[in-house]
C-alpha positions in Angstrom: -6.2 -9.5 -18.2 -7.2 -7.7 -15.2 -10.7 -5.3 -14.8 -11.0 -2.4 -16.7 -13.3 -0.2 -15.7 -13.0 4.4 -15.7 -13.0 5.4 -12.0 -14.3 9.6 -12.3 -12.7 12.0 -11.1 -15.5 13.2 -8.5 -14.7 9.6 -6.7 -11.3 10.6 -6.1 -10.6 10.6 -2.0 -9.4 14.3 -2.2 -8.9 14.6 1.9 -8.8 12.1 4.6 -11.9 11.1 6.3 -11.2 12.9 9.5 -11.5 16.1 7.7 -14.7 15.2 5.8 -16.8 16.8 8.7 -16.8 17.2 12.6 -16.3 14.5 14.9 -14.8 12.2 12.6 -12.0 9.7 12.4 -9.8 7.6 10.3 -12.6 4.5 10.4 -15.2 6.4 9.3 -14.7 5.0 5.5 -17.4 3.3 4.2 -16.4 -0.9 3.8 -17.3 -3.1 1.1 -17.3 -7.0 1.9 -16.8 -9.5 -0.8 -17.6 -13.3 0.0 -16.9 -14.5 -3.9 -19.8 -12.6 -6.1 -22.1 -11.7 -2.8 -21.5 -8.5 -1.7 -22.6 -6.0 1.5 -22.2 -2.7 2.3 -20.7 -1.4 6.0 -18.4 1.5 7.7 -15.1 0.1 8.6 -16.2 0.5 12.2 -18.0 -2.8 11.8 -15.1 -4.4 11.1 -15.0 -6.0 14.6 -18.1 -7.9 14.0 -17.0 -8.8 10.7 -14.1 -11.1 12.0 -14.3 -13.7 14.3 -12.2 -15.0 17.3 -9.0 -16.5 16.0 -8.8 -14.6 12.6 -5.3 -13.2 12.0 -4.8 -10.1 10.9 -1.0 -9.4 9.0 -0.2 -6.0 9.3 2.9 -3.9 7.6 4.7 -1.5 10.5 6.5 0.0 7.7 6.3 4.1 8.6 6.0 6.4 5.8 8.6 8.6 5.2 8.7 12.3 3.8 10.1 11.2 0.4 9.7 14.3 -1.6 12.4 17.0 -2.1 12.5 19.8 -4.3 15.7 19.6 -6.8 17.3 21.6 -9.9 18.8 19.9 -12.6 20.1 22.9 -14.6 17.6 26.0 -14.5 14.1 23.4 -14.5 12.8 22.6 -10.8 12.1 19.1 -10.7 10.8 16.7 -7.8 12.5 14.1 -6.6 10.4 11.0 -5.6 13.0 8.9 -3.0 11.9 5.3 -3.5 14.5 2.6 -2.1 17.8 3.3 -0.6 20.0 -0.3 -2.7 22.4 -2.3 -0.3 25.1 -0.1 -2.4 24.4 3.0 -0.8 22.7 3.8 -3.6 18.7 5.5 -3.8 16.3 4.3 -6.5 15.0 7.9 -7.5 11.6 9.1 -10.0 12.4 12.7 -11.2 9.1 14.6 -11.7 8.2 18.1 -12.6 5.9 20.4 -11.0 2.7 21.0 -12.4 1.7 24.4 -11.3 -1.1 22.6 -9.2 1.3 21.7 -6.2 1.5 18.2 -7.4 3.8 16.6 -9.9 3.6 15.1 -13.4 5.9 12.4 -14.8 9.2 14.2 -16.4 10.6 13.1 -19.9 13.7 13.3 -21.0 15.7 11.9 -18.0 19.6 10.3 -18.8 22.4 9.0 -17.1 25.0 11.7 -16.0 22.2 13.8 -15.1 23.1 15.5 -11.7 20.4 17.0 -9.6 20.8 20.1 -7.1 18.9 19.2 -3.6 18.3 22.0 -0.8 21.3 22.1 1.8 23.6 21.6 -1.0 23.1 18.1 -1.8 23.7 16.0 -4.7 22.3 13.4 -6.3 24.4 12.1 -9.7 22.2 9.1 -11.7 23.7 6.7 -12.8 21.8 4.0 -14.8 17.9 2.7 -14.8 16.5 1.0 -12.6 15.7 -2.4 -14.7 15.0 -2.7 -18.0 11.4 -1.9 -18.0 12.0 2.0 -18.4 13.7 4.8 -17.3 11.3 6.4 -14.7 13.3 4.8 -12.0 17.0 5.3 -12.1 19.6 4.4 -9.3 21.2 7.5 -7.9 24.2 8.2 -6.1 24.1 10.6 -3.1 26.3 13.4 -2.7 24.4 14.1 0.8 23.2 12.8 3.9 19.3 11.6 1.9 17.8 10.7 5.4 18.6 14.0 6.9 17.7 16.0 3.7 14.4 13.9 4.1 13.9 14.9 7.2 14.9 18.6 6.8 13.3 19.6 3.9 11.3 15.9 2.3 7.5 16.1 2.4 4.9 13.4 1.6 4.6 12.2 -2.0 0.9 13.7 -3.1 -1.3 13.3 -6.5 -2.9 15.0 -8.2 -6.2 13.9 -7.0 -5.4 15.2 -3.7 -6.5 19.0 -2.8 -3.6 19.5 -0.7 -0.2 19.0 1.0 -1.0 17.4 4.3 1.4 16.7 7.2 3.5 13.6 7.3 0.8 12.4 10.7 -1.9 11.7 8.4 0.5 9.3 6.3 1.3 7.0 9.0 -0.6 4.4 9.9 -1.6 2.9 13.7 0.8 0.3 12.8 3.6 2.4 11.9 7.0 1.3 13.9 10.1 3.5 13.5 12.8 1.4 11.6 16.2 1.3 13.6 17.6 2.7 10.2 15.5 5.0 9.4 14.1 3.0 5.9 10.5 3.2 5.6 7.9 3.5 2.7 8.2 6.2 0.2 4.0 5.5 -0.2 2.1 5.2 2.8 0.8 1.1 3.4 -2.9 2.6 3.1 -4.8 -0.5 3.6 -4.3 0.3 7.4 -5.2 3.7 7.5 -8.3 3.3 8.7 -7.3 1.6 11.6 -7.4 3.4 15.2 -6.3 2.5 18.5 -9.9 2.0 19.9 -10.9 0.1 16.8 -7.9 -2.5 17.0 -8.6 -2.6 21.1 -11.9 -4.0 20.4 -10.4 -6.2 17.6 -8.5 -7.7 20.3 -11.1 -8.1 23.2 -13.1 -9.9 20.5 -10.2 -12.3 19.6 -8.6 -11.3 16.6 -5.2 -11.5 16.2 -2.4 -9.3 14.7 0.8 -10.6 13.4 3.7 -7.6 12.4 5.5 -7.5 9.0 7.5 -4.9 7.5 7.9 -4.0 3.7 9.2 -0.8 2.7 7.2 0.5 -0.1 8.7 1.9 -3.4 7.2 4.5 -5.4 4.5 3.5 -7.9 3.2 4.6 -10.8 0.3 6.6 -11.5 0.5 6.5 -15.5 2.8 3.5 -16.4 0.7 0.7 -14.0 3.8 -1.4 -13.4 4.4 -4.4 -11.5 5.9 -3.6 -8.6 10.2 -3.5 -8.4 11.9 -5.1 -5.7 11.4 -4.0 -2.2 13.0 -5.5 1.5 10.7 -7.1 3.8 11.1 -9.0 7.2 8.9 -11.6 8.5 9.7 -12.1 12.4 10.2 -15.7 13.9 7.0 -14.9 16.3 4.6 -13.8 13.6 5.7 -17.0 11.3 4.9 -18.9 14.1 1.7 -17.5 15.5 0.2 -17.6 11.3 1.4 -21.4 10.8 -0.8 -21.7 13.9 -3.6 -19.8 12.4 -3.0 -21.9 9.3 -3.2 -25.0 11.3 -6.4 -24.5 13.1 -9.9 -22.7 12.3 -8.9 -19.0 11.9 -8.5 -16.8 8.8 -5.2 -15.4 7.3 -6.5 -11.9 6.4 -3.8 -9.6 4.6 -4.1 -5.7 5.5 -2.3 -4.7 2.0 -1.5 -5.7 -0.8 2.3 -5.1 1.1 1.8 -7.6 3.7 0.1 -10.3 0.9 3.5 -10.2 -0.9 5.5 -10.1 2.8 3.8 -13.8 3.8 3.9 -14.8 0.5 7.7 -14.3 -0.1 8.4 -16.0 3.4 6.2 -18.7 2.5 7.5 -22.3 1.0 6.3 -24.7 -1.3 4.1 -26.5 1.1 2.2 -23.3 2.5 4.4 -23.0 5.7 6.1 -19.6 6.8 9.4 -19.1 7.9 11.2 -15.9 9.2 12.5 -14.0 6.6 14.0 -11.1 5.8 15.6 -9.4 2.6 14.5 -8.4 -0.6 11.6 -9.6 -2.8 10.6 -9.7 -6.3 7.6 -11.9 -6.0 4.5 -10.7 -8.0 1.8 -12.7 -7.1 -0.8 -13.2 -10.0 -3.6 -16.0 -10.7 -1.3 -17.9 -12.6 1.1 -18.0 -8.9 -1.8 -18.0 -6.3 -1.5 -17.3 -3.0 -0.5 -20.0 -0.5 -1.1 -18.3 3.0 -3.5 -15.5 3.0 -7.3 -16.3 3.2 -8.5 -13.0 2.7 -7.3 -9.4 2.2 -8.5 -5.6 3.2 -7.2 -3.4 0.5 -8.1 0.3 -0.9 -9.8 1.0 -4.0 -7.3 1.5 -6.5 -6.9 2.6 -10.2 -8.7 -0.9 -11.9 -5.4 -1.1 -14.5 -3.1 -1.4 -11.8 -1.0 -4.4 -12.0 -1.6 -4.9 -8.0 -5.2 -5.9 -8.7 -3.5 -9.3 -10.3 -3.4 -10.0 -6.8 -6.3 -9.7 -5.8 -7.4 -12.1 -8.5 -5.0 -14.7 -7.0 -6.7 -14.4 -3.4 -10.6 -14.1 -4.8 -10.9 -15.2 -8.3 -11.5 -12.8 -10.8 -15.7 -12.6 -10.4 -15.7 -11.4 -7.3 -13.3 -9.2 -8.3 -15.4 -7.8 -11.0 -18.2 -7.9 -9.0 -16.7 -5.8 -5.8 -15.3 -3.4 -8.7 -18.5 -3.2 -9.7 -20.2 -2.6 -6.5 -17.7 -0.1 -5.6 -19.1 2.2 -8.7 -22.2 1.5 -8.4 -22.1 2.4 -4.7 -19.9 5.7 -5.5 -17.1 4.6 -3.1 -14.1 6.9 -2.6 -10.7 5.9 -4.2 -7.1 5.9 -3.5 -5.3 5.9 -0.3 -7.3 8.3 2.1 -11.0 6.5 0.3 -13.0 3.6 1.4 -11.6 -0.1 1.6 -12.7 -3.4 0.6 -12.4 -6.5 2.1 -12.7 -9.8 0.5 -12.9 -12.9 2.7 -13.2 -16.3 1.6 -17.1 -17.5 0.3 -18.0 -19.6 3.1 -18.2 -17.9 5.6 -21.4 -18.9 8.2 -20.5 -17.0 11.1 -21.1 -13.2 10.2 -23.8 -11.6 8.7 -25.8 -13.1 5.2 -23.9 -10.9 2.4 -27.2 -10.0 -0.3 -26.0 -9.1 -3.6 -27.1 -5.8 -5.3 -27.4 -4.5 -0.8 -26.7 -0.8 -0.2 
């Protein structure tokens, strides 16, 4: 059982920070830090002074692609939501309908055979479900070149909570690496949105370190809260090496994402060690799992049903998870992927600031 709590609708993140007001940028989010049930309250441009020298940072260079494309199936106008492109050729696909809001809602009624109209002339024919949890995901076949019909006509997934499109920019992430392929993430990795260049300079001069993983996000689900499907991941000889090192000596193993938690933690054995990997994964990590790398993790505030918090539960224990949940409310923090951020780091913890519970 994971925390239940009702987020309003007023704590929605409706626009990214850096449009909140003049002068401001990506890390002007507010931060909450969990160390177990003691919490404190920051901006994320603290984060520097936060960490200390030889903490690791794993971050996901995943880029965000433009994964929405109008469609017809018949005479209805439906959205198609472009999740994972299968080792068959073959796209994962959600089909959603416009809501009249510029935003989509989730779309009944959808069956294999079903062939769907894309702009340039494209087809997409489906072809069966994507497992055998439901049929909101469905593995299409492509009658088109998907990448370049992304690229030509594909914007950003957005929700509902959001007031409007925005440009594929404010998606990406510092991190953000072009894939020699073109895959990407059909949902941004938002954990690292708030990063900026000067901010991960001064990470650096103060002796943090940052190891690069990649997983390509799928689509998620707003109204069904499932675990999350398969999705391909790569874990580079140099950053298995350089956290093994981490592991081995006094720093932290600090997860940006609930993405790169599940990244290490597919590529990590039995006895805690990491080795380069690459592939797909279906590892959901819960309490019952644990984690066997990562220390601590930044993450976003997210809907508190979600299956990802689970996770979270694994790395802090489900108190403090509670407890930051809590805090979060109490505090008014923004939520989802352009709000605030939290980041939980492991209870003992004598070299940054004394955490006091019920701070603002």
């Amino acid at each position: 059982m994971t925390t239940v709590v009702r987020v309003p609708e007023e704590l929605s993140a409706r626009v990214p920070a850096e449009q909140r007001g003049p002068g401001l940028e990506r890390d002007a989010v507010r931060l909450l830090v969990s160390r177990g049930t003691a919490v404190s309250h920051h901006v994320f441009a603290e984060l520097p002074r936060l960490l200390r020298a030889g903490d690791l940072l794993v971050v996901n260079t995943s880029p965000t692609l433009a994964a929405a494309v109008d469609g017809r199936v018949g005479h209805a106008r439906v959205v198609v939501h472009f999740s994972t492109r299968g080792d068959d050729g073959r796209w994962a696909v959600e089909l959603r309908e416009p809501d009249g809001k510029g935003t989509t809602r989730a779309r009944a009624g959808t069956r294999a055979g079903s062939e769907v109209r894309l702009p340039g002339g494209g087809r997409l024919f489906l072809e069966e479900p994507l497992s055998t949890r439901g049929e909101r995901l469905w593995w299409a076949r492509a009658a088109a070149d998907v990448r370049g019909v992304l690229r030509e006509h594909g914007r950003p997934i957005r929700y509902s909570y959001t007031d409007r499109d925005q440009p594929l920019s404010v998606y990406q992430t510092v991190f953000a690496l072009p894939s020699a392929d073109g895959a990407g993430s059909a949902e941004m990795p938002s954990a690292a949105r708030p990063f900026t260049a000067r901010l991960v300079a001064e990470l650096v001069s103060r002796g943090v370190q940052f190891a690069p993983i990649t997983l390509h996000t799928g689509v998620s689900s707003g109204e069904a809260h499932e675990p999350p499907y398969a999705e391909r991941f790569a874990v580079p000889e140099a950053s298995a090496r350089l956290i093994n090192n981490v592991k081995a000596g006094d720093g932290r193993v600090i997860a940006v994402g609930t993405t790169a938690v599940r990244a290490v933690e597919s590529a990590a054995g039995s006895d805690g060690v990491v080795r380069a990997a690459a592939g797909w994964t279906e590892l959901v990590v819960t309490p019952e799992r644990g984690v066997r790398v990562v220390d601590g993790l930044l993450t976003g505030l997210h809907e508190p049903e979600a299956s990802h918090l689970l996770m979270l539960e694994a790395v802090a224990g489900r108190p403090a998870v509670d407890r930051g949940y809590e805090e979060a409310l109490r505090g008014l923090y923004l939520w989802h992927e352009f709000g605030d951020v939290h980041l939980i780091l492991p209870e003992e913890d004598p070299h940054t600031e004394d955490c006091v519970s019920n701070s603002r």
